[in-house]
C-alpha positions as CSV (number, residue, x, y, z in Angstrom):
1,X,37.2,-5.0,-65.7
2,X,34.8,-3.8,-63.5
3,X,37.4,-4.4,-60.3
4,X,39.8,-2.1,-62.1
5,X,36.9,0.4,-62.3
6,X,36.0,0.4,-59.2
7,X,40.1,0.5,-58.1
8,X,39.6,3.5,-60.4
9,X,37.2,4.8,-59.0
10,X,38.6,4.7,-55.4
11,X,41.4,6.5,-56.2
12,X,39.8,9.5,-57.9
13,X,37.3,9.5,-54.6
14,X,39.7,10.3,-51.7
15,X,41.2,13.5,-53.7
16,X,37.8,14.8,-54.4
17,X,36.5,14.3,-50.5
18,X,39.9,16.5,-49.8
19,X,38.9,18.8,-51.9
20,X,35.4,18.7,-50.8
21,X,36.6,19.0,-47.1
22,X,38.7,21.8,-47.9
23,X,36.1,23.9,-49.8
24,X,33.2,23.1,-46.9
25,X,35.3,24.6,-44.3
26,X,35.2,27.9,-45.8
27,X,32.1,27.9,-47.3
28,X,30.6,27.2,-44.1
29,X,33.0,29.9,-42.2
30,X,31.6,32.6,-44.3
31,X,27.6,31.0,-44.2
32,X,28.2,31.0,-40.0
33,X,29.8,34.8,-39.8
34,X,26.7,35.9,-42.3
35,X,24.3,34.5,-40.1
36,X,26.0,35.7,-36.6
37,X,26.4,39.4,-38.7
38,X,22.6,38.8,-38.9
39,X,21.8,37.9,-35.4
40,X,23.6,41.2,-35.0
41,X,21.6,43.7,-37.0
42,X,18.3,42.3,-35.3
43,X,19.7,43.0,-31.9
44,X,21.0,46.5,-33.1
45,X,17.8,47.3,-34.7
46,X,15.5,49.5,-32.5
47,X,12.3,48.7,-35.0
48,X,13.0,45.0,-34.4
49,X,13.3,45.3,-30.6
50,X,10.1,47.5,-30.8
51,X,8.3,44.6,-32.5
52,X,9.1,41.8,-30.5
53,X,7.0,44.1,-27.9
54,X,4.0,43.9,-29.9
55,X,4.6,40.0,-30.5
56,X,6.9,37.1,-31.4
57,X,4.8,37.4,-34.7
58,X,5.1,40.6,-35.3
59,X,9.2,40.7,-34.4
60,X,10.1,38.2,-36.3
61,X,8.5,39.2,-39.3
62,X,10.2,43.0,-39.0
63,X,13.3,40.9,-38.1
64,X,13.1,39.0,-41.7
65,X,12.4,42.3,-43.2
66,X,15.5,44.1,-41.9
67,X,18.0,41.3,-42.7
68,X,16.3,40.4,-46.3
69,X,16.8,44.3,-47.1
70,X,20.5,44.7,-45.5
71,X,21.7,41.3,-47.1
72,X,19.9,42.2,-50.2
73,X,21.7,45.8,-50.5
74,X,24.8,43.6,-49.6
75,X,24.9,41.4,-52.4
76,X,23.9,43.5,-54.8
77,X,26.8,45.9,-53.7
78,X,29.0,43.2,-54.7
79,X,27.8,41.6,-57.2
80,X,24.6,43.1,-58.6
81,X,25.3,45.0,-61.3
82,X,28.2,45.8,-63.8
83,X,29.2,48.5,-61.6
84,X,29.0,46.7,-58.5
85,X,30.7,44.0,-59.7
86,X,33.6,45.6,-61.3
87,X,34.1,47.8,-57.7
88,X,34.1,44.4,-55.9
89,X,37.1,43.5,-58.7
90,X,38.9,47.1,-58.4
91,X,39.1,46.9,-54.3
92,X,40.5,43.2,-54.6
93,X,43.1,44.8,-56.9
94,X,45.6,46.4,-54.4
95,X,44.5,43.3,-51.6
96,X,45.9,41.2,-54.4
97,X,49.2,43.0,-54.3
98,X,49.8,43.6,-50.2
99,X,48.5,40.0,-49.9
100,X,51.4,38.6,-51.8
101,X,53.8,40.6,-50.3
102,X,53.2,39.2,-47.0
103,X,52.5,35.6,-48.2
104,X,56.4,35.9,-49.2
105,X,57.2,36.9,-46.7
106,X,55.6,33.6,-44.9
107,X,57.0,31.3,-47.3
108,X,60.4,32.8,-46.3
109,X,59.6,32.8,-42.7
110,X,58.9,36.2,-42.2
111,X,56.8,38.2,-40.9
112,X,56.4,41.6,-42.5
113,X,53.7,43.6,-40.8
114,X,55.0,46.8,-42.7
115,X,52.7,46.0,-46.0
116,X,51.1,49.6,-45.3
117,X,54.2,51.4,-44.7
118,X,55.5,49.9,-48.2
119,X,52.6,50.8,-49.4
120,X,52.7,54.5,-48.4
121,X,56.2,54.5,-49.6
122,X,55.3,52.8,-52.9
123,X,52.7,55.4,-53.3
124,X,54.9,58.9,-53.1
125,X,57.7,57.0,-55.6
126,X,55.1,56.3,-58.0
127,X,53.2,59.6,-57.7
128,X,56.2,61.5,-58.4
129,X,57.4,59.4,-61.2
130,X,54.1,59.8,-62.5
131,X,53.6,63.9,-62.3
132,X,56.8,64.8,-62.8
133,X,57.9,63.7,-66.0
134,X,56.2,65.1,-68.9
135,X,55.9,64.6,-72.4
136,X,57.1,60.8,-72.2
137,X,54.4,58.2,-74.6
138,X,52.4,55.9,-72.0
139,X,53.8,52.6,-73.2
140,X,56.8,54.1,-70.9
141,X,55.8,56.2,-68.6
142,X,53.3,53.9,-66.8
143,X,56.3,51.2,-66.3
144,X,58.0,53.4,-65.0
145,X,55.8,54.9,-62.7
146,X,54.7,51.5,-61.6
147,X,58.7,50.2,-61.3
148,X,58.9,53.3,-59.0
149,X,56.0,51.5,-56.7
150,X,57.6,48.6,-56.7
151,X,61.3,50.2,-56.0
152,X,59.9,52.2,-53.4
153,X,58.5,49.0,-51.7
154,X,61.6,47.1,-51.7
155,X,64.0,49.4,-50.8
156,X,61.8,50.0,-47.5
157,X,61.2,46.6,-47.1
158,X,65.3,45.7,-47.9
159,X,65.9,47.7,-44.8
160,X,64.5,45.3,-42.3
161,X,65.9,42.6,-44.6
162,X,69.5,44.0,-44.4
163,X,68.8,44.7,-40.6
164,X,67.4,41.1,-39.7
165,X,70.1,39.5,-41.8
166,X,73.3,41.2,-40.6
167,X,72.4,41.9,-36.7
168,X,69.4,39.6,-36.2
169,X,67.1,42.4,-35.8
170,X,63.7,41.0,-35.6
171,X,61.5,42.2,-38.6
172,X,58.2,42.4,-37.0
173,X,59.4,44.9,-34.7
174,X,61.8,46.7,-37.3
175,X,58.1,46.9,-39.7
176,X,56.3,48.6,-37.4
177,X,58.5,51.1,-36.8
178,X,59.3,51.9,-40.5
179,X,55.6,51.8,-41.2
180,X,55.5,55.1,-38.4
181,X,58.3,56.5,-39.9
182,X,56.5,56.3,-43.2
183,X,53.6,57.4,-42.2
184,X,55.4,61.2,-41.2
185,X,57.3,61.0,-44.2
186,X,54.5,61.1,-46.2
187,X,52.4,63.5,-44.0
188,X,55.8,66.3,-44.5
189,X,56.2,65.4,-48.1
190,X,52.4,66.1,-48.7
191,X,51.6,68.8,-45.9
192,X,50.3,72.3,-47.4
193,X,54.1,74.1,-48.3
194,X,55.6,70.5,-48.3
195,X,58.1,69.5,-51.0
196,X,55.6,67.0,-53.1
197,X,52.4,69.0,-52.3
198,X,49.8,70.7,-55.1
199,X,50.2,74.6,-54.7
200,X,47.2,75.6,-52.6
201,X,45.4,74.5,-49.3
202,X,45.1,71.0,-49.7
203,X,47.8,68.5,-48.8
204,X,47.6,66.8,-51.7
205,X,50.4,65.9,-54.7
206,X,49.9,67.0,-57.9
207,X,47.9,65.1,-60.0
208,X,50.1,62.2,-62.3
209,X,50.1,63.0,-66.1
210,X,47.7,61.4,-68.5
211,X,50.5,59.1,-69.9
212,X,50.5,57.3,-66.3
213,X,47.3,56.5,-66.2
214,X,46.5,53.2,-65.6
215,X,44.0,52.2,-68.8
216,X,40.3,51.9,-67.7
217,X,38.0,48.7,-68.5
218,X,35.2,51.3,-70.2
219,X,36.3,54.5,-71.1
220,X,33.0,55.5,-72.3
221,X,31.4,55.1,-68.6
222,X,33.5,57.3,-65.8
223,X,31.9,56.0,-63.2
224,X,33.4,52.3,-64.1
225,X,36.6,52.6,-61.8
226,X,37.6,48.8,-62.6
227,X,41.5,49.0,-64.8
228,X,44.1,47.0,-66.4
229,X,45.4,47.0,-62.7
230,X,43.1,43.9,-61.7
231,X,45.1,41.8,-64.4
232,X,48.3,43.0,-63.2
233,X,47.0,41.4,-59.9
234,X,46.5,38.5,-61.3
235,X,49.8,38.1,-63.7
236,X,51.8,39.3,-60.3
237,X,49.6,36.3,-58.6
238,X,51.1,33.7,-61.4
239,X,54.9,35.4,-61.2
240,X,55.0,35.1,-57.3
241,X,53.6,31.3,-58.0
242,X,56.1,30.7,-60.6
243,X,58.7,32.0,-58.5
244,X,58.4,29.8,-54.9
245,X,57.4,26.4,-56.7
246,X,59.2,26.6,-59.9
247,X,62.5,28.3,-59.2
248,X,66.0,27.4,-57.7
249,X,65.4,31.0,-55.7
250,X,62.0,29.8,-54.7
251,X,63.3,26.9,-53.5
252,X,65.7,28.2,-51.3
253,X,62.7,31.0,-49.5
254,X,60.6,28.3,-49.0
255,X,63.9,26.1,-47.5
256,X,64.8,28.9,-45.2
257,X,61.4,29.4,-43.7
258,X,61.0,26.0,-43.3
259,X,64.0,25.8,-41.6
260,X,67.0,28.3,-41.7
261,X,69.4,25.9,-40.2
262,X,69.7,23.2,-42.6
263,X,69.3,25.6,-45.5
264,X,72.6,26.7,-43.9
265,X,73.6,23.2,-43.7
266,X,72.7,23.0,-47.2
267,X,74.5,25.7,-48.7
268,X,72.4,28.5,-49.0
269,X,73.1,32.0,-47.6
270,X,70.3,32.9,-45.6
271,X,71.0,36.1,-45.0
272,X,70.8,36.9,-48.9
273,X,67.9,35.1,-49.0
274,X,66.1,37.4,-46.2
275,X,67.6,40.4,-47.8
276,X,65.4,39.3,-51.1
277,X,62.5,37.9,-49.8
278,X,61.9,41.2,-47.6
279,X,62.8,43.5,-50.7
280,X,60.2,40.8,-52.6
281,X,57.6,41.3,-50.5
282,X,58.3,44.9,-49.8
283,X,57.8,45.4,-53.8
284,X,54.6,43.9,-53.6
285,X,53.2,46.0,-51.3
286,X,54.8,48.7,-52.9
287,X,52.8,47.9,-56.1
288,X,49.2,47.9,-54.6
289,X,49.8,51.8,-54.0
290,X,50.0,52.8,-57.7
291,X,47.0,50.8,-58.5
292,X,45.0,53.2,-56.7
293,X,46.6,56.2,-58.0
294,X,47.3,55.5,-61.1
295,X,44.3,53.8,-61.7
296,X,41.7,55.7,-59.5
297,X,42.3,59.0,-57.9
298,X,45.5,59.9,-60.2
299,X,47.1,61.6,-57.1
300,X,48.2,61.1,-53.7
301,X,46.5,62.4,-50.5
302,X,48.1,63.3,-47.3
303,X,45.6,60.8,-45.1
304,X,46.2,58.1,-47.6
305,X,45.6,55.3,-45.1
306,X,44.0,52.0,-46.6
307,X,44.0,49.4,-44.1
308,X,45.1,47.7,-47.2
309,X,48.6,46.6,-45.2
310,X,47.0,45.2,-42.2
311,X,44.3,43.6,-44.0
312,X,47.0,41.6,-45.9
313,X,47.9,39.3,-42.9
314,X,44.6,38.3,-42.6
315,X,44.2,37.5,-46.6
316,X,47.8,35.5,-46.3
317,X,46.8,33.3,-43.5
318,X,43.2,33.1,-45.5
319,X,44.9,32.1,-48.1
320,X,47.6,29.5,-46.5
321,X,50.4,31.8,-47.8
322,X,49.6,30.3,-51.3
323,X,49.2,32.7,-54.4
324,X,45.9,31.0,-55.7
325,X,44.5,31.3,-51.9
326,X,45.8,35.2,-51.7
327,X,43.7,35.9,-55.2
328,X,40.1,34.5,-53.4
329,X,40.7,35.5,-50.0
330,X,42.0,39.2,-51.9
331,X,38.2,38.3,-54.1
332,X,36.3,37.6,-50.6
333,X,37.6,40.8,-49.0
334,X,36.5,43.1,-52.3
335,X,33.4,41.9,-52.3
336,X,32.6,42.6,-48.3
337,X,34.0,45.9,-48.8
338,X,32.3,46.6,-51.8
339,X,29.0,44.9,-50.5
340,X,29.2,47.1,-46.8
341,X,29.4,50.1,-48.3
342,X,26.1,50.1,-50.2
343,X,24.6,48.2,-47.4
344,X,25.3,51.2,-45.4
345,X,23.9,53.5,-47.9
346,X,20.5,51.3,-48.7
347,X,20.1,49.6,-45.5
348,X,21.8,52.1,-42.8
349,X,23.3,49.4,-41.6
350,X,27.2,50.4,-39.9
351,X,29.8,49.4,-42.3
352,X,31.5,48.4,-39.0
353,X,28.9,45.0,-39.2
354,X,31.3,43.7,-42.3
355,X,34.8,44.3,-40.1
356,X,33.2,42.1,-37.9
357,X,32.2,39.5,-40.4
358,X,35.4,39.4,-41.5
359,X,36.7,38.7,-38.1
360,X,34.5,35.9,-38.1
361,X,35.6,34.7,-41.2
362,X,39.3,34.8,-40.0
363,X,38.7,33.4,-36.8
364,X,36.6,30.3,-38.4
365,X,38.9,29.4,-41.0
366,X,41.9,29.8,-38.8
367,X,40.1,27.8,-36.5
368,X,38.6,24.9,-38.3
369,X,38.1,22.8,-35.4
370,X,35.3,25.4,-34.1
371,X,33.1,24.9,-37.9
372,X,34.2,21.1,-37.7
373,X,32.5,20.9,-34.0
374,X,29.6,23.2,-35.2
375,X,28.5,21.2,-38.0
376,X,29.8,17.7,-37.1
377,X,32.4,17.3,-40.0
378,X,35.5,14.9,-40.1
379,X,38.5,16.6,-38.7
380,X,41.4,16.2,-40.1
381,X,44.8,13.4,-38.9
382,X,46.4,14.2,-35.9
383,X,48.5,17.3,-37.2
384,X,47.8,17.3,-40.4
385,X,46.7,20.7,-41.6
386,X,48.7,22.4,-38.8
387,X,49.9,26.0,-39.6
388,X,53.5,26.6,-37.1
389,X,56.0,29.4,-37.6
390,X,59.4,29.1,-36.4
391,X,60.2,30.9,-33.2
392,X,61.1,34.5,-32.7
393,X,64.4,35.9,-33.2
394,X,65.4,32.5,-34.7
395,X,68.0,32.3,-37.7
């Protein structure tokens, strides 16, 4: 009895020490950029510098001070209050979204860096949809407006997919253009006199109607911004889950990323299978849009650049292209952009301290070797754990 325990307990132990080795690395990723991001601020701080003059004591004393006080306005920007906390939730929201879309896009071997031009385009379909049709009850004209999102998304993304599929056209480079052309699209659909702009002097659209709105956590409090959006998020996250590991179509993505070749060998039309995964991913990223103006501002500005886009590459490798890794990563992210920007406000520290700490962040957790070497962990078997893509250009 007590062998087969102890067999018993040997199996359970090298899953958890996995697990545990999983988690530590990005634990410790984020602990390490925090305390670099501090390192940082003391050096930047002209009363610190100023102190050390007058003594060791003295400096690091004022040095404790500054960082206690900027990490203290951090936190609580994220986390410290109701409102906090539910900001931290509502900027996650649309990361959510454009971090999906590119994770897709991974799975499928693709490489859409045209998240924010998707999302630009996902933005005007919706915002039309959503101030142009009146008199329409909510329970349809908010599907509808978010379908538009998602439509307007695809269809952009579908390009590249029926470009790449039918002439070989590489999609990284096809993304980038369609994300400048999107960019002017917008900017002549919303300029003052332009055909979707709010009469007057600002290029704006016209606000969406009531019935669009996205519903808000607490209607009582306005200046609670958190909405039904963050659950889409989350119900999108479990769909693009079900999809690639329970499905004969997510199957064949995650074949022809893997490797188009014998997915060809195998039967399956890759070119149809680019075409879709492109248009999935593009309707991702066409659905973070509307969760900002349908759920927040209620219209769409001319300079409606996120970062949101861009951001999603990072929070797709973060996440190792998995939906349940894209949801924290998206979690992380909302909280160190929630967190800067009251750290900026309390502290005065430069919001441009948390773009480097998450560039710290990325580069240790796509690095693990450097944290593993830092803090003397167990690296991983030869290979294992290795992230590869398939080559440029390839088929």
């Amino acid at each position: 009895m007590s062998e087969q325990k102890s067999q018993t307990a040997r199996s359970w132990a090298a899953p958890l020490k996995a697990i545990g080795r999983s988690v530590a690395v990005p634990l410790l990723a984020v602990a390490t950029a925090l305390l670099i991001g501090a390192l940082l601020i003391i050096i930047t701080d002209n009363t610190v510098i100023a102190a050390f003059g007058d003594g060791i004591g003295l400096g690091l004393k004022r040095a404790w001070q500054v960082i206690s006080v900027a990490y203290g306005a951090f936190f609580f920007g994220a986390f410290g209050d109701l409102y906090h906390f539910t900001e931290t939730l509502r900027i996650a929201t649309p990361y959510i979204f454009a971090g999906l879309a590119v994770a897709v896009g991974f799975q499928g071997g693709l490489f859409n860096v045209g998240a924010e031009g998707q999302y630009f385009i996902g933005g005007l379909t919706s915002v039309f949809v959503g101030y142009s049709i009146t008199g329409m009850p909510w329970f349809i004209h908010l599907p509808l407006a978010l379908l538009a999102g998602a439509a307007g998304g695809a269809l952009w993304a579908g390009i590249v997919g029926l470009l790449k599929a039918k002439t070989g056209a590489h999609e990284v480079i096809n993304t980038i253009m369609m994300n400048y052309i999107a960019y002017r699209l917008a900017e002549f659909m919303l300029d003052v006199g332009g055909p979707m702009a709010r009469p007057g002097y600002r290029p704006v659209s016209p606000e969406i109607q009531p019935s669009a709105y996205l519903p808000q956590f607490v209607p009582s409090d306005t200046t609670i911004r958190f909405n039904a959006g963050f659950f889409l998020a989350l119900a999108a996250a479990v769909l693009v889950w079900w999809l690639l590991f329970k499905t004969t179509l997510g199957y064949e993505i995650r074949t022809v990323g893997q490797n188009p070749r014998a997915a060809r060998y195998a039967g399956i039309s890759v070119p149809r299978i680019i075409i879709i995964t492109m248009a999935l991913s593009g309707a991702l990223a066409g659905l973070a849009a509307p969760m900002d103006i349908l759920g927040v501002i209620r219209f769409m500005p001319n300079a409606f650049a996120s970062g949101y886009g861009f951001d999603a590459i990072a929070l797709a490798l973060l996440g190792n292209s998995h939906p349940a890794g894209v949801v924290v990563a998206s979690l992380l992210f909302g909280a160190l952009r929630a967190g800067a920007s009251n750290m900026q406000g309390v502290a005065k520290i430069p919001i441009d301290i948390t773009s480097i700490l998450q560039g710290l962040i990325i580069v240790f957790i796509a690095a693990p070797a450097i944290i593993r070497a830092l803090y003397r962990l167990r690296g991983l078997e030869k290979g294992e754990g290795l992230i590869t893509t398939r080559g440029w250009g390839q088929m």
